[in-house]
N, C-alpha and C positions, 0 to 999 in steps of 0.2 A: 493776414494769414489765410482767412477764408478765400481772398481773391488769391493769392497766392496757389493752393489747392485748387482753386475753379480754375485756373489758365493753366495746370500742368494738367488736370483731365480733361480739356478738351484739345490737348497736345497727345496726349498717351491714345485716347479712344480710339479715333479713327486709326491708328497705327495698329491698333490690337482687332478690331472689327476686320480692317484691311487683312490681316493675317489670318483670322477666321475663315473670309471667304474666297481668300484667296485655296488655303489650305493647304494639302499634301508637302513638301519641305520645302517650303515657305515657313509655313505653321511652326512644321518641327523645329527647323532653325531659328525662328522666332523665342520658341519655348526654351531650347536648348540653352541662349543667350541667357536670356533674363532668369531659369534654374541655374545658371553657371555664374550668374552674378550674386544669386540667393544666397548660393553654396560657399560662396567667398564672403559673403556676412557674414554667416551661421560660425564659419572658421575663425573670424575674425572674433564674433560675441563666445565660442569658447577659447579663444588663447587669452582675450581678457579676463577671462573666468580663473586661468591658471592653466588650462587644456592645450593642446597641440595637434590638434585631429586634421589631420591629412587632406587638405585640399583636395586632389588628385583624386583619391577613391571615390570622393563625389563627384566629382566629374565625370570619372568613366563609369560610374553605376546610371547618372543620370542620362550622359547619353546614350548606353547600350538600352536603359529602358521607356525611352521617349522613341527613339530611333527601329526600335525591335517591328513597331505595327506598322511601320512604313515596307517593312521587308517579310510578305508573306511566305511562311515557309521556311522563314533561316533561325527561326526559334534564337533570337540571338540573345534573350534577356534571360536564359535561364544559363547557357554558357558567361557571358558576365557576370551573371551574379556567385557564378560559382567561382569563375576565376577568383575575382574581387575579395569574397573569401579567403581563400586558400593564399592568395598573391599577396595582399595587405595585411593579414597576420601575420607570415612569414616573414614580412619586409619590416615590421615592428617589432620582430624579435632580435633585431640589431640595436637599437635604443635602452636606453638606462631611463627610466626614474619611476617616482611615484606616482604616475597619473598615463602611463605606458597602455596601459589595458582600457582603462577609460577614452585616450584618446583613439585607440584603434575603433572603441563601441563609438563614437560619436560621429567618424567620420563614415562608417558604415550607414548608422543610422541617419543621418543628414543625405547621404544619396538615395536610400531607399525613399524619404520620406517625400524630398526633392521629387527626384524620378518618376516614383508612381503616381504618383498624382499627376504630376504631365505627362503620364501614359494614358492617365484616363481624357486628358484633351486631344489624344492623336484617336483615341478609340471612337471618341464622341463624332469627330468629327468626321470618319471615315463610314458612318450608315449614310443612309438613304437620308436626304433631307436634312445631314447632320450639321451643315454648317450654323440650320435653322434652331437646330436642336442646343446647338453649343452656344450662340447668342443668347438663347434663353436662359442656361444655367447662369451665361455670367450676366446676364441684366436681372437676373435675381439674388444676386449677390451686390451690387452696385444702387439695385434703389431700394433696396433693404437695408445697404448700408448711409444708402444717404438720408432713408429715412430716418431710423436711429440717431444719427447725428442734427437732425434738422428737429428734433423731438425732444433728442435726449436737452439739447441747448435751450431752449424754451421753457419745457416743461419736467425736465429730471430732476428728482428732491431723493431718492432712494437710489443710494450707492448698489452697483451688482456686487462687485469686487473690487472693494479699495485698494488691497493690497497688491493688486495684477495691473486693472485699469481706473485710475484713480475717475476718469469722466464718465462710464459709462456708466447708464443708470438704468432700474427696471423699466422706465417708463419710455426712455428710448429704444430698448430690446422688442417691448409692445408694438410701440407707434411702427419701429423699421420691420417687424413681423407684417404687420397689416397693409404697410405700402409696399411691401416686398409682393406680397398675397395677390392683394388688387392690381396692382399696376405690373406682374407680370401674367396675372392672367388677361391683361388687354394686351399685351406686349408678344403673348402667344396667338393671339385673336388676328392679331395685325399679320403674323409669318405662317398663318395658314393653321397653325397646331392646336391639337385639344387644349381649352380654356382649363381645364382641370389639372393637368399636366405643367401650363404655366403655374399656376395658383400655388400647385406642390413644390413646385422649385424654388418658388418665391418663399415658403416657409422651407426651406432646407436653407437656401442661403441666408432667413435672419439668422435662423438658429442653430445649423450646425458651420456655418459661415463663420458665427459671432465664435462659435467655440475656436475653430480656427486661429480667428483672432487673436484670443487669450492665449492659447496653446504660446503663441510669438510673443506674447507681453510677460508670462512667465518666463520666460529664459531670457530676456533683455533685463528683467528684474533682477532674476539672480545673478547676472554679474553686473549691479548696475547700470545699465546703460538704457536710456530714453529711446535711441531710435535703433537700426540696425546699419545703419547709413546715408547719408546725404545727398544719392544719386538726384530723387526725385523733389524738385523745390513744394516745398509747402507739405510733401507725403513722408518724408524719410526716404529709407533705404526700399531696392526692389523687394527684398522678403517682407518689408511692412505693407508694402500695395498687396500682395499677393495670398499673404496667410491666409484669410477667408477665401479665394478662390482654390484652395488648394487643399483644403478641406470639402471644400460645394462641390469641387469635381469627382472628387472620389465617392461623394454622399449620390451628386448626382445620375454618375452613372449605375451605381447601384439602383437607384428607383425610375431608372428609364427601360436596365434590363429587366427588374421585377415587376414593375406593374405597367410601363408604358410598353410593353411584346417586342421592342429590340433586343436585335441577337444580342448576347456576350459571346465576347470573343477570349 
């Protein structure tokens, strides 16, 4: 299992690095994918729940709002979102049953959640330096999580949440905090950036990473189900690689525009 997982991330990384600095719609089309494949989990983990939520409105909320910062000026995620709106409730007011209104809120909510968050990977990576910037978020989300895991397995006695993720434990939330810490503030050292700035990203991806995480292990619980999908050998589904990063980009660019002086856009 463990080599299993070791030979699909260093299958995935250079693929995702590659698209980092490559960037501009490359990137986008990169992210579009693999939220387009998120979005068909999430669809999937509610119709086993009993739900029916609309493939489709994730789709086009996630790529009007990944796609919007590639196109300055065309403000195009506030006309999508409103369509999306207006377009998807109206189109669910053809449907019968008991779970009608639920499934219009989940498909709504599954692209917004999708989307923005990979709007904040087109944002990051369009400053000055961003591709530098955007390596960092996610190498603070990856050795914080691999610390956690290399910690929690050795040395975990104290369950976090049984009832969400039965393996994870306080003492690997620690451990992956403090190599998340340390090893991206050499990881910022190495790409030219304030060593404090890494350090910070590295405690946003154990911790609001880790929430992340759960966020996806709660709703795979409630209906059930272990993984999200089988795409990735040894990882599950692409929304199981990705929860923690999809949380750390949103966290992170919040704490690059409030305390590291990039613009928000």
């Amino acid at each position: 299992m463990l080599l299993t997982r070791a030979l699909s991330a260093l299958i995935l990384a250079p693929i995702i690095v590659a698209g980092v600095l490559i960037g501009g719609w490359t990137l986008a089309g990169l992210l579009a994918l693999v939220l387009g494949i998120a979005a068909w989990e999430f669809a999937r983990l509610m119709w086993q729940g009993g739900y029916r939520p609309a493939w489709w409105i994730a789709l086009i909320l996630i790529a009007g709002l990944v796609v919007d910062p590639m196109l300055p000026g065309a403000r195009l995620a506030p006309v999508v979102i409103g369509l999306i709106l207006i377009g998807s409730l109206t189109w669910h007011m053809r449907h019968r049953g008991a779970t009608v209104t639920a499934d219009w809120a989940l498909g709504v909510a599954g692209g917004v959640y999708l989307g923005w968050a990979g709007r904040q990977f087109v944002l990051i990576r369009a400053w000055p330096d961003g591709a530098a910037w955007l390596l960092l978020v996610l190498a603070g989300v990856w050795l914080a999580d691999s610390g956690a895991y290399l910690v929690g397995v050795r040395l975990g006695r104290h369950k976090m949440t049984p009832s969400l993720s039965p393996k994870k434990s306080w003492e690997g939330l620690i451990g992956g905090i403090v190599i998340g810490v340390v090893g991206n503030g050499l990881v910022a050292a190495a790409l030219g950036l304030p060593v404090i700035h890494g350090a910070a990203l590295g405690l946003l991806g154990g911790s609001i990473g880790t929430l992340g995480d759960l966020s996806i292990s709660m709703i795979k619980r409630q209906v059930g189900v272990k993984d999200s999908g089988q795409l990735i050998p040894g990882h599950g589904g692409a929304l199981d690689r990705i929860d923690s990063l999809l949380f750390a980009a949103i966290a992170g660019y919040l704490y690059l525009t409030w305390f590291a002086g990039l613009p928000a856009v």
